[in-house]
N, C-alpha and C positions, 0 to 999 in steps of 0.2 A: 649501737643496738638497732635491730634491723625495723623498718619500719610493721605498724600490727598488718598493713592490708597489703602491701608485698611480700610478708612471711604467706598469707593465705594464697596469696595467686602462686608461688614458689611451691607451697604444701602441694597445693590443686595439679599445675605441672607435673609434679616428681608423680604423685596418682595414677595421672594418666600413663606419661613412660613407661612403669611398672606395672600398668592395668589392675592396680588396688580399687576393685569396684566398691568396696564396704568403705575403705574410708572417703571415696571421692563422692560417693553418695551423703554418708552427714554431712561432710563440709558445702557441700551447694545445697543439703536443705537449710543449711541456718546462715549463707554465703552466697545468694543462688546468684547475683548482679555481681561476680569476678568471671563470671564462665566464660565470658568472651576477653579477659584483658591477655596481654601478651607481654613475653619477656620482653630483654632489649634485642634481641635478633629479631624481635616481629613475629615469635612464635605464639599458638595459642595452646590452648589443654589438647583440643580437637587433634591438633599436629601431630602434638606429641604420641597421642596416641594410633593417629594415623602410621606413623613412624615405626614404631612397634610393634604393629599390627594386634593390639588388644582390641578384640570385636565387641565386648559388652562393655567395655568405655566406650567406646566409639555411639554406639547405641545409645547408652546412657546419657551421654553430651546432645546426643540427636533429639532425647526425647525430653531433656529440660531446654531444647530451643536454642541451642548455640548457631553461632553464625558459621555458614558454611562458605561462603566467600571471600570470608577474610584474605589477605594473603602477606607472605612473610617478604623480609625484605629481599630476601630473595625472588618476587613478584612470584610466591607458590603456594596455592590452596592447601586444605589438605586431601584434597583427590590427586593433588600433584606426588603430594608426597610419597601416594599410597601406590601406586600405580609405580615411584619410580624405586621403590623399594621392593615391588612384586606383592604386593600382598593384595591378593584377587578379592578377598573375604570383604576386605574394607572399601576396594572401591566399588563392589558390586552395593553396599550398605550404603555410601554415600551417593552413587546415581540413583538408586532405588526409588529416595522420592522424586515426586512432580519438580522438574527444574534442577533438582542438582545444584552443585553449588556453581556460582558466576565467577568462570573463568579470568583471571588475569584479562587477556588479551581484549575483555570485553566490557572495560569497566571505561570510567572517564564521565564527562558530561553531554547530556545527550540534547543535540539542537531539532529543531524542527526544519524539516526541509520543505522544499516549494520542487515537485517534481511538473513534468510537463501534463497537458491535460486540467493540472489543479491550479490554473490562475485564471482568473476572469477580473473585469471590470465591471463586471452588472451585480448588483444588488437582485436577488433574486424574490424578494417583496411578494413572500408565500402568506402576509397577511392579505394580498392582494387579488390571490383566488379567487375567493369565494363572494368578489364584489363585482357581479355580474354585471352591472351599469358601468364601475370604473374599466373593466378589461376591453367593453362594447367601446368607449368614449375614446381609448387608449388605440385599439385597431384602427379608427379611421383618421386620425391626426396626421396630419402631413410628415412630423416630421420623426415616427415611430417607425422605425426597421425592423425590415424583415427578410430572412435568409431561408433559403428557399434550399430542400433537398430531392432528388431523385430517386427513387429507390434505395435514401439513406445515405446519396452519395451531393455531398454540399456543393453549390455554386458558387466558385470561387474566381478572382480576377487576379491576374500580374499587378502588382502596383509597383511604378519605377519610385528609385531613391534619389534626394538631388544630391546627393554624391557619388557619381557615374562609375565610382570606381566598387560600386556593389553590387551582388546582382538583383534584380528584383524580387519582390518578399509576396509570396502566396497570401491572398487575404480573404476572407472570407465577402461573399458579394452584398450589400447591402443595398437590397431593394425597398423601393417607397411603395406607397399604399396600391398606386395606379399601376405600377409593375404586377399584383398580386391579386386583384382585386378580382379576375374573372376566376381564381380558385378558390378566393373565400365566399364565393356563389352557389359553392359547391361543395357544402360541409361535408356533406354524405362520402365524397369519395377524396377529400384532404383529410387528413390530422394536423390538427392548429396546436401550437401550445407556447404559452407565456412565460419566456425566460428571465424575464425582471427590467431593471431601469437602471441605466447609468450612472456611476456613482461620481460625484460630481469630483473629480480630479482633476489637476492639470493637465497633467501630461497622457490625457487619455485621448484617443481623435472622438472628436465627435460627429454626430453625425450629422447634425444640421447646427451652421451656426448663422441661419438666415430667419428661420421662421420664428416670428414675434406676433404673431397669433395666442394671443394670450387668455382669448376668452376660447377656446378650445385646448389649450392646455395651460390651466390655472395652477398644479403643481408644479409644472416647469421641467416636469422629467422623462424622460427621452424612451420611450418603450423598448425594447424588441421582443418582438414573436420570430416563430421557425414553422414550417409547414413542409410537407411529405408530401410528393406526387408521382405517382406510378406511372414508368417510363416517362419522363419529361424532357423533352428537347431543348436543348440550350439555346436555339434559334430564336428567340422569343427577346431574349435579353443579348443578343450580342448587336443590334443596332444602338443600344443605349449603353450598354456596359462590354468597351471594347476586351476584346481577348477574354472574356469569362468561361467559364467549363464547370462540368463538374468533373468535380475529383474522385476517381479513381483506378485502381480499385483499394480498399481502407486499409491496407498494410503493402507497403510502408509511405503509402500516397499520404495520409493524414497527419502524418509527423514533417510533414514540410510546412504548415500552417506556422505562425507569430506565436511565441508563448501566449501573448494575452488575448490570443483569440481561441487558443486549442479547449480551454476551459468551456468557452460559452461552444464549441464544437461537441465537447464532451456530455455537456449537458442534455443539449438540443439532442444527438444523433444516441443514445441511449432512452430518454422518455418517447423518442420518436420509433424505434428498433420496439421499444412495449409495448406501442400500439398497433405494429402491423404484426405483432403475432397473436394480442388480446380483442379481438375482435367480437368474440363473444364469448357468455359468460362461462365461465369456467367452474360455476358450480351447478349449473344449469343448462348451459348451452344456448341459453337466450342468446339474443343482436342486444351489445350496449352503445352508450352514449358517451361523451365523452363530457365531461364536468370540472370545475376548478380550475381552468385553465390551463388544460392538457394532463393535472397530473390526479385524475380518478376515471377511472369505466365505471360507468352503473348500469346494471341490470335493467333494460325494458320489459322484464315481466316482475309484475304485484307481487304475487308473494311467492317471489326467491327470496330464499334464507339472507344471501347477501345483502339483502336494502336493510336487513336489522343487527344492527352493533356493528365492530367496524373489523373488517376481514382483508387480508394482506394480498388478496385477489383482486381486489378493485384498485388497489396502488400499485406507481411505478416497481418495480423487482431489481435491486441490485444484488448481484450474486459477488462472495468474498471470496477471496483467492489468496493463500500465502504464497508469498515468495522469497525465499531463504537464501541466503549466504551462509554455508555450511563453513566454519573453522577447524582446521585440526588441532589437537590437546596442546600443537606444538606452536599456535599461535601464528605461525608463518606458514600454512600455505590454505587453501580453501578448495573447497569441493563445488567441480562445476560439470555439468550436462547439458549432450545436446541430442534434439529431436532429429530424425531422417529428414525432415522438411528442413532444415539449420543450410545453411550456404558453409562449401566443405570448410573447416576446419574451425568455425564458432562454437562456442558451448557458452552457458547460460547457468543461472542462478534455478535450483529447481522449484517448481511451485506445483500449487494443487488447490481443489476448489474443499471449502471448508464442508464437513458435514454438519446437518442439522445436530441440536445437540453437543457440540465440539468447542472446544475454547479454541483459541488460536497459537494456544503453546504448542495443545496436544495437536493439532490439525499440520505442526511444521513437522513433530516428532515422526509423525505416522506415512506420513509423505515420504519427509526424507529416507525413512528405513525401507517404504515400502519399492520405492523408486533406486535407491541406492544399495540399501542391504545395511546402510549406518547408523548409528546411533546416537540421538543427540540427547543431551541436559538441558543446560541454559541455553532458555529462546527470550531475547531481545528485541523489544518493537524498533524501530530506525524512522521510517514514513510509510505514507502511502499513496497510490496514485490510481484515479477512476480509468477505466481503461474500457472502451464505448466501442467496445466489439463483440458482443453488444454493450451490455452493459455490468464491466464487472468493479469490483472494486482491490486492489491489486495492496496486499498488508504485506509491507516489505520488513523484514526481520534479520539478526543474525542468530546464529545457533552456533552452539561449542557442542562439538561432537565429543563423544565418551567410547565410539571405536573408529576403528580404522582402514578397516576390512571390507574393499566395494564389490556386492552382487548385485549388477544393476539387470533391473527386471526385461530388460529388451520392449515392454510393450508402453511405456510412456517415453521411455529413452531410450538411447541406441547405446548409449555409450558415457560414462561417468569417471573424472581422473581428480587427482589432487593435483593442484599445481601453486608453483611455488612464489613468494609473493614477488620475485624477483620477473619472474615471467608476466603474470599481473600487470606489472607495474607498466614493462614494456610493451604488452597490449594495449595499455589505457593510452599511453602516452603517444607512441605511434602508430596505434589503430591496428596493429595485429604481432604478436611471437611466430616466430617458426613451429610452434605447433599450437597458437591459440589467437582467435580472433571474437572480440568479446561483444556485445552487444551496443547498438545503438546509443548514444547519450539521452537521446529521448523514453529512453526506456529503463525502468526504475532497476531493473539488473543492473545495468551501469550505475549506477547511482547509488546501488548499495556495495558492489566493486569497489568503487571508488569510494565511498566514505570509507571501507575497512583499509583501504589503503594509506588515509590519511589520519587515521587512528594512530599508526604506528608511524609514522613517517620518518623516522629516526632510525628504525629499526634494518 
């Protein structure tokens, strides 16, 4: 005798097959916790009815909440199904909603990544703002650093390896107080601002392991600031810091920097990029000040609106940006584009700056369709990485497309293809295919490239 709650999941099945909406409707009102079980093929209700193309099962399953991502063991949705049996009716029903169901190709566990940009060694000690004595005490310490920019563009020095068989590693320049000292005389035409204190690690360099001054620095913790100055000659520090420059110009001058120094770059040349376009108030027009240790302008006139409650104008500005890896349904190949400015034969992960108002599902949907003419369901977050040009924030994603068919718009891209994971592969690996050369490692398109690569790596 068969058992009572596999006869019910059996019943519920044959329902769907048959598109019996009357009885598949009693049995999940007084049943409603089998709607997701599955045969031993790994089939569910949803399938079945995908399979058959019954639209108001289909519906019905939709609207008591079944899972749309299931997939059978033949690793197949039922969007798969429905699509591969032609029935348009059901898979226009199942992409319909927000997300759609999550493709095969897109499932697994998901790690966090460390892209370039997003590592530092400083403790960034935003308790430490607003304690105008501790930041004053902290600027004049001997052994508190400071990295000094150009019009946004860092001064940076060669530093050799003592293994001669590398080449020397771009470092960010770190200057002492007396290096800096005749710009911080001059608040009115630098911007100062306080990136945090070192986090006491091993294997981090430090930057003084001499000064034991200890009644001028009783916490024991190692500052750094970053300051801005308008056309600055590097002539100033190249008797004491040989071979130093500043670097650039900021693509793709900035991506030669140490991972653990790109972070404290990112930080610094981003809240640094806000201040020389906030210069004044922007709800007013007033001249502001600069407060908290680089990261507020406040209003020098009494009564602008801004001095009362707290307004997204007087704070630094991070602008978010998707940046997608489009899938095809078919799992193995991915949709890439490139810009007219691209070096010839690169393309690229497409992205777009999110609008006010906008999730970041719908902000990949709109983009990718807008820019390519495709359609996507499931959008997947992966990482992210702050990108200090100025200053945006770069939400890297994959997406399973739901068509196929590319109208690329010509005015954000020139040109959009599908290609196959096989060519992929052989761009990552040796840096370019006979008709694709993919983007930088330092740059989160590679990285989201490359993780979809390794997703399947068997494949």
């Amino acid at each position: 005798m068969q058992n009572p709650r596999k006869e019910m999941i059996s019943q519920l099945h044959n329902f769907c097959a048959v598109g019996d909406t009357t009885k598949l409707f009693a049995l999940l009102s007084h049943s409603s916790s089998i709607i997701n079980e599955t045969g031993e093929n790994g089939w569910t209700a949803l399938m079945y009815g995908s399979r058959n193309g019954h639209f108001d099962a289909v519906k019905m399953l939709l609207e008591k909440g079944c899972d749309k991502s299931l997939v059978n063991k033949s690793k197949q949705t039922a969007l798969d199904i429905a699509k591969f049996w032609g029935h348009k009716h059901i898979v226009n029903l199942l992409s319909n909603s927000k997300g759609g169901p999550k493709p095969y190709f897109l499932t697994g566990a998901e790690e966090e990544h460390e892209n370039y940009f997003s590592t530092s060694f400083l403790d960034r000690s935003s308790d430490k703002r607003t304690d105008t004595n501790w930041l004053k005490l902290k600027q004049t310490q001997e052994n508190s650093v400071f990295i000094i920019f150009s019009n946004l563009s860092p001064l940076v020095a060669l530093i050799g390896t003592k293994d001669s068989s590398q080449d020397p590693e771009i470092r960010l320049c770190r200057l002492q107080l007396e290096d800096v000292k005749e710009y911080l005389s001059k608040p009115e035409e630098v911007s100062l601002i306080f990136l945090g204190v070192e986090k006491q690690l091993k294997d981090v360099p430090r930057s003084s392991e001499t000064n034991n001054d200890t009644g001028k620095n009783e916490d024991g913790k190692v500052a750094w600031f970053a300051l801005n100055v308008e056309s600055l000659s590097a002539e100033p520090f190249e008797n004491k810091y040989e071979g130093c420059y500043f670097l650039q110009p900021p693509m793709p001058a900035l991506l030669q920097l140490t991972v653990n120094e790109a972070g404290i770059l990112a930080q610094a040349r981003s809240v640094l990029a806000w201040h020389s376009r906030y210069k004044f108030c922007p709800t007013c027009g007033s001249g502001t000040i600069i407060e908290e240790g680089g990261y507020k302008r406040t209003c020098i006139k009494e009564e602008c609106s801004s001095l009362r409650g707290i307004h997204n104008t007087s704070y630094p500005r991070v602008d978010p940006v998707v940046i997608m890896l489009v899938i095809h349904p078919d799992g193995n190949h991915c949709l890439l584009g490139r810009q007219k400015r691209f070096p010839p034969g690169m393309f690229s992960c497409l992205a777009g700056f999110i609008e006010p108002g906008e999730t970041i599902e719908d902000a990949v949907r709109r983009e990718v369709q807008e820019e390519s003419g495709v359609k996507v369901g499931h959008v997947q977050y992966v990482s992210c990485q702050p990108w200090p040009m100025p200053s945006s924030l770069m939400i890297g994603c994959l997406a399973g497309a739901i068509s196929t068919d590319i109208c690329v718009d010509k005015i954000e891209i020139e040109d959009a293809r599908w290609f196959t994971r096989e060519q992929v592969v052989e761009a990552v690996i040796k840096g370019s295919h006979h008709v694709l050369t993919v983007p930088p490692r330092h740059a989160i398109a590679y990285q989201l490239i490359k993780h979809w690569i390794g997703m399947n790596a068997n494949l």
